[in-house]
Structure formats: C-alpha cells, structure tokens
C-alpha positions in Angstrom: 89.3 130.7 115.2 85.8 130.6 116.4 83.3 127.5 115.2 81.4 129.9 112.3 85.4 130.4 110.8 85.5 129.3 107.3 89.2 126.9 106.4 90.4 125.8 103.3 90.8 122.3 102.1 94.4 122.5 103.6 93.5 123.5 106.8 91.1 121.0 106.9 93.7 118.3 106.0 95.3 119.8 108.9 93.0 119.0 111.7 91.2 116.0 110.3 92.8 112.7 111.2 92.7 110.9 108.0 95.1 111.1 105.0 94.4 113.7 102.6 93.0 111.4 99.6 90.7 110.1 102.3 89.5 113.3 103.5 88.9 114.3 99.4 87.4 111.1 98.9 85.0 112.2 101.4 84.1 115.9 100.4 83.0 114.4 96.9 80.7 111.8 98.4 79.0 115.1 100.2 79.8 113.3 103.6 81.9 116.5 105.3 79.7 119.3 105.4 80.6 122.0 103.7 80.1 125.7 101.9 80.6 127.2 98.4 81.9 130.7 97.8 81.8 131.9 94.7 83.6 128.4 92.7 85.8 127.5 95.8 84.8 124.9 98.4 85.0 125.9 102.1 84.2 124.4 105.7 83.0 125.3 108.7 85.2 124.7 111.8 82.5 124.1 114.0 80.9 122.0 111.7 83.7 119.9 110.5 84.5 119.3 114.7 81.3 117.9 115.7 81.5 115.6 112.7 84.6 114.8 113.0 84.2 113.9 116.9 80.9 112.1 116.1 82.9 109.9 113.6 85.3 108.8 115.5 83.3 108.5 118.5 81.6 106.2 117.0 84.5 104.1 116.0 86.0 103.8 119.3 82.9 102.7 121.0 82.7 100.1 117.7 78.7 101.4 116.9 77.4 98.6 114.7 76.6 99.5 111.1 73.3 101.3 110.3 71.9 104.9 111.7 72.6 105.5 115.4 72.9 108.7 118.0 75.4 110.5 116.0 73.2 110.7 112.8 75.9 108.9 110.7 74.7 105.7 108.7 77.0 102.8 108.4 78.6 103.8 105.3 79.9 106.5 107.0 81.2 104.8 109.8 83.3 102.5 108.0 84.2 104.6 105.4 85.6 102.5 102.6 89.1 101.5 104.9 90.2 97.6 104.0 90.3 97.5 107.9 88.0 94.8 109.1 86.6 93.4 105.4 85.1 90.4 105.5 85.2 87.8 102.5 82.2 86.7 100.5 80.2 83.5 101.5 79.0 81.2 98.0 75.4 82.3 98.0 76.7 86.1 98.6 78.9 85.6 95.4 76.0 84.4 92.9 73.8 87.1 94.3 76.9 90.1 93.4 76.8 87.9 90.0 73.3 88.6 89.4 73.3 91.8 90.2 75.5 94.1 87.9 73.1 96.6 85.5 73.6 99.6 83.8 75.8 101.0 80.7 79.3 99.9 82.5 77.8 96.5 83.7 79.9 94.4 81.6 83.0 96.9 83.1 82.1 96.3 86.7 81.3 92.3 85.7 84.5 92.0 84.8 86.4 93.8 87.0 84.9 91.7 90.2 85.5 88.7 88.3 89.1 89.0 87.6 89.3 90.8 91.3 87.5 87.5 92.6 90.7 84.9 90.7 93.6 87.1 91.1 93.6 88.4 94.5 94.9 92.0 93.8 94.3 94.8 95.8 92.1 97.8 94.2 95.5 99.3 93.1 96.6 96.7 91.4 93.3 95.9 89.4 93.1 99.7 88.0 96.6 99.7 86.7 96.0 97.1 84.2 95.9 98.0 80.4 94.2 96.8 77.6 97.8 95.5 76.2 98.4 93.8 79.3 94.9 91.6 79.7 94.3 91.4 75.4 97.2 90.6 72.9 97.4 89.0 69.1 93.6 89.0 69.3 92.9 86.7 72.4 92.8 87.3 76.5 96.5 86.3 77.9 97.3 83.6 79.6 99.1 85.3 82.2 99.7 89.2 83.1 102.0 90.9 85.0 101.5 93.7 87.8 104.4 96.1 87.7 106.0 96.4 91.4 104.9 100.3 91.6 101.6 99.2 91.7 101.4 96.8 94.1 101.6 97.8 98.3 105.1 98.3 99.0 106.2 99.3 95.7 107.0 102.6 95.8 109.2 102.0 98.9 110.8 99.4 97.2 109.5 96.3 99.5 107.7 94.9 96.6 108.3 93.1 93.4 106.4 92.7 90.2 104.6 89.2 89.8 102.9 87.0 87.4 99.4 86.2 87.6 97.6 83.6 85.6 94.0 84.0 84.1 91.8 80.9 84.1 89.5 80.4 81.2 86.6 81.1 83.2 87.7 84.5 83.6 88.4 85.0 79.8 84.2 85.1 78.6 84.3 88.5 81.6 87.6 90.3 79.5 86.6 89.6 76.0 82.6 90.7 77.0 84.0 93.9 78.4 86.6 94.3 75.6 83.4 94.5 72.7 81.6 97.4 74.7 84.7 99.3 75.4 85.4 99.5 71.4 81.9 100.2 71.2 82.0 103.2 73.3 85.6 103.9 72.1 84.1 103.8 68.6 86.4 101.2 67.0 85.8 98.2 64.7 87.2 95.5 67.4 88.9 95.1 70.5 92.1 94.3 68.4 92.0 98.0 67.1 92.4 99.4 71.2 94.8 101.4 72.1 97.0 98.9 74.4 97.8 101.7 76.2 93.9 102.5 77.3 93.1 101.6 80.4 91.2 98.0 81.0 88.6 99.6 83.4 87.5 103.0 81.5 86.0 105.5 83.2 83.0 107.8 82.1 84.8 110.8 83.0 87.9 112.0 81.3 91.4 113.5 82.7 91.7 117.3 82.2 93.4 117.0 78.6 90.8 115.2 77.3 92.3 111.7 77.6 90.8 108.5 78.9 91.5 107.7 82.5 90.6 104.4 84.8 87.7 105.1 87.5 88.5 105.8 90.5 88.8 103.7 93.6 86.3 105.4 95.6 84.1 104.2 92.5 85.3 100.9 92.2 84.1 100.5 96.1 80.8 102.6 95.6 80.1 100.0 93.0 80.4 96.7 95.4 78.8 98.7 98.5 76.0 99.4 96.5 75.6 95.9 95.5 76.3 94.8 99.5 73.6 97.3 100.3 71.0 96.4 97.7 71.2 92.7 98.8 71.4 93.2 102.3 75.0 91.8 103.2 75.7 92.0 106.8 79.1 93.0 108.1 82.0 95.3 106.3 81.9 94.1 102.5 83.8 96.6 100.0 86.6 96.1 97.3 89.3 93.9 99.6 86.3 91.5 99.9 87.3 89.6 96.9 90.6 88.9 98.3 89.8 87.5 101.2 87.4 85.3 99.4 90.1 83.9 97.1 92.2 83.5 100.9 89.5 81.7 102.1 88.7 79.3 98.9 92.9 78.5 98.5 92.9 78.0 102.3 89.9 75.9 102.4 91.7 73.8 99.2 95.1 73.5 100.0 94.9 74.0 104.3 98.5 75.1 103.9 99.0 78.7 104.8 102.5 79.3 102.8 100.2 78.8 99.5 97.8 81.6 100.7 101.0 83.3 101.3 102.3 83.0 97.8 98.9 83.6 96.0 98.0 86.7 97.9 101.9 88.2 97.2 102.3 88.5 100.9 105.9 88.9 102.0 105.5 88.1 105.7 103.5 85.2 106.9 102.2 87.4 109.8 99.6 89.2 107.1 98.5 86.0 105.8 97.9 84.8 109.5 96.0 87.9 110.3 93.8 87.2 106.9 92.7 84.1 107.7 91.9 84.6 111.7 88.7 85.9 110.8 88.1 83.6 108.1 88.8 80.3 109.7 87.0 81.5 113.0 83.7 81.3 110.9 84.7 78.3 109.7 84.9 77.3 113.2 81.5 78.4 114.2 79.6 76.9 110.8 81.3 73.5 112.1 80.2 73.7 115.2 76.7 74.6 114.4 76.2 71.9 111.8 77.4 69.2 114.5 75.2 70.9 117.0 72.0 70.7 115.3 
C-alpha cells in the first residue's frame, strides 16, 4: 500500500485504534478525512495516518483542549470517551437549564433532567419507553432499567434495578410527553404507543419506524451547550452522573450510598468517581479559608 491507496471502512477499522462504533461515530461527524466514489465512502491511507498519529499524539502528550500544532480542536481531542468527565458545578447546571432551544428542546430538557436525578449512563437513558416513564395517564413513580441495558449486562455482571422519579422531574416527562403526541400526531400522551421510544429521534430506522437518537447525538447536544457557555474542562453526557455522585456524596459523606445510587458493583469505581470530585472540593475549601 502506498499513502495515496484508497481502504474500505473495514480496513480502516483495521488499523485505527478505536472500536469500530467509535471510528463510525467519527466519519459521520466529518472528523476522518475521507473520499466518495460513486455512493461508497473511501479513505486515504496516508491521510487517515497522519491523523490518526496527530490524534493520538496529542493525547499522550495530554494537549489541553482548544486548537493546537496538530490542527485538531478540542472536540476532537477528547472525542466524546466518558474517560476524564468532570461533573457540573451549581451555576454550570442553571446555565445548561437556560439554554435548551429548538423543535426537540423539551426532548433534550427532559432527557438531562431525568439524566441529572437518576444517574444512568447514556445507555441506559435511551432504552427507556414511553410505557416505562408514562402509565394509567400519569409519570411513574418508579421505572425499571432492564439488566441488558445497563454496563455489564450483556456479559451477565449486571442486574436490572429500580429507579425512583422525584416530582421535580415529573413537569420535564409530562412537557416532553404533549410535544411528542404532537409530532406523533395523536390526541394525548395516553394514546402513545408504550412501545415508542421516550427520546424520539428526527430520523427514522430503515422500515420506516421510529427510533431513539443516537448517543453521538445525545453528547453533541450537551457539548454544544458546554461550548456555547464556555465550560472549561471535559463536560459530555457522563457529566450528569458525576454531578448526582457529587451532590449524594456531598449529602450523605458515605461512599457505600454513592455506591448503591450509581448501581456500582465494586467500591473501587465509586472511589475512582469521586477522587476528582472531592479533590475540588479540597481546593474550594482551601481557597475560601485562604482568602
């Protein structure tokens, strides 16, 4: 192969260190470069190894977010990997409140609310169903996330669990619930499919049928957000769990009930949570005594 060969998505998936859904994940956001034959996508070796070096390049010698040498911008640097998210301070949290617009506002309202008081991981929140968050004509009081679903599942690790939903969360669901019979074109939310999906996407599955967006698009959504108010640091889609670590933490100051909320089966992963967490708790201390 010389650096002008053109390779296949497969062959690509081949010499790029990422997992697959990754590497896709990045094609459609434009950030590989790449050519079009005809209807079929290829990539240019050389190309694709000068990025690819640039990237990770760039993570080894940690390059702090925004452009640098290599031409990539922050977003590209940390991709949208949970590795390294920070939580959400209080002022950061009204500001993401404030700033939710468009057609699907009430969608992505509600979906960083309920992310923000149960804890789930992306997964988690795009499995739900209208059935499981909306029944007899009022918001549950408690759902439950199926064990395939959550991380571990599928290897058997994991087990299904109950979460509750506070009434402050209820206004989000039943908000989101009247635009998405809207757009599905039905009387009420009562006459929803339970079946449909709780976070709808725009675009539909092959056959027609309605599918949840994607996770690439649930974290586009919250790093566009991060970016438009200037957040500093790695904020995505895990953000909202940490913050709900740091607020039971910062209630209780017993790390088996972090443990429990967050579904963690060692305590090691809730340890490794809140290190970064309580360090800037640390630091905000100090600084308030020091002044």
């Amino acid at each position: 192969m010389t650096p002008s060969t053109l390779i296949d998505f497969k062959q690509l998936c081949e010499i790029y260190p990422f997992c697959p859904w990754t590497i896709r994940s990045y094609c459609s956001q434009g950030k590989i470069p790449y050519v079009k034959v005809g209807r079929r996508v290829y990539f240019r070796l050389g190309s694709v190894l000068i990025w690819t070096a640039a990237r990770m390049a760039a993570r080894i010698s940690g390059v702090k977010r925004g452009h640098n040498a290599s031409g990539l911008s922050g977003h590209d640097e940390g991709g949208w990997t949970m590795a390294g998210m920070r939580d959400y301070t209080d002022d950061e949290l009204e500001l993401v409140r404030k700033s939710f617009n468009g057609r699907y506002a009430l969608r992505d309202r509600c979906y960083f609310e309920m992310a923000l008081q149960m804890g789930l991981r992306v997964s988690g929140m795009l499995s739900l169903t209208v059935g499981q968050v909306y029944q007899y004509g009022k918001v549950v009081d408690e759902v439950s996330i199926d064990r395939k679903h959550m991380k571990g599942g599928k290897a058997g690790k994991a087990s299904g669990r109950p979460i509750p939903f506070f009434p402050e969360t209820h206004s989000h669901i039943l908000a989101w619930l009247k635009r998405l019979a809207a757009l599905l074109k039905v009387k009420d939310p009562k006459a929803i499919e339970p079946a449909i999906t709780l976070f709808l996407s725009r675009v539909r599955n092959k056959d027609g049928s309605p599918r949840a967006i994607a996770r690439e698009t649930a974290w586009r959504i919250i790093k566009e957000i991060a970016r438009e108010n200037e957040f500093s640091g790695k904020v995505g889609t895990h953000s909202t769990r940490k913050t709900l670590a740091r607020k039971v933490y910062t209630w209780s100051h017993d790390i088996r009930v972090v443990q429990r909320i967050l579904g963690h089966r060692s305590l090691a992963s809730t340890e490794a949570y809140l290190e970064s967490l309580t360090d800037r708790e640390v630091w905000t201390a100090f600084r308030t005594a020091a002044a």
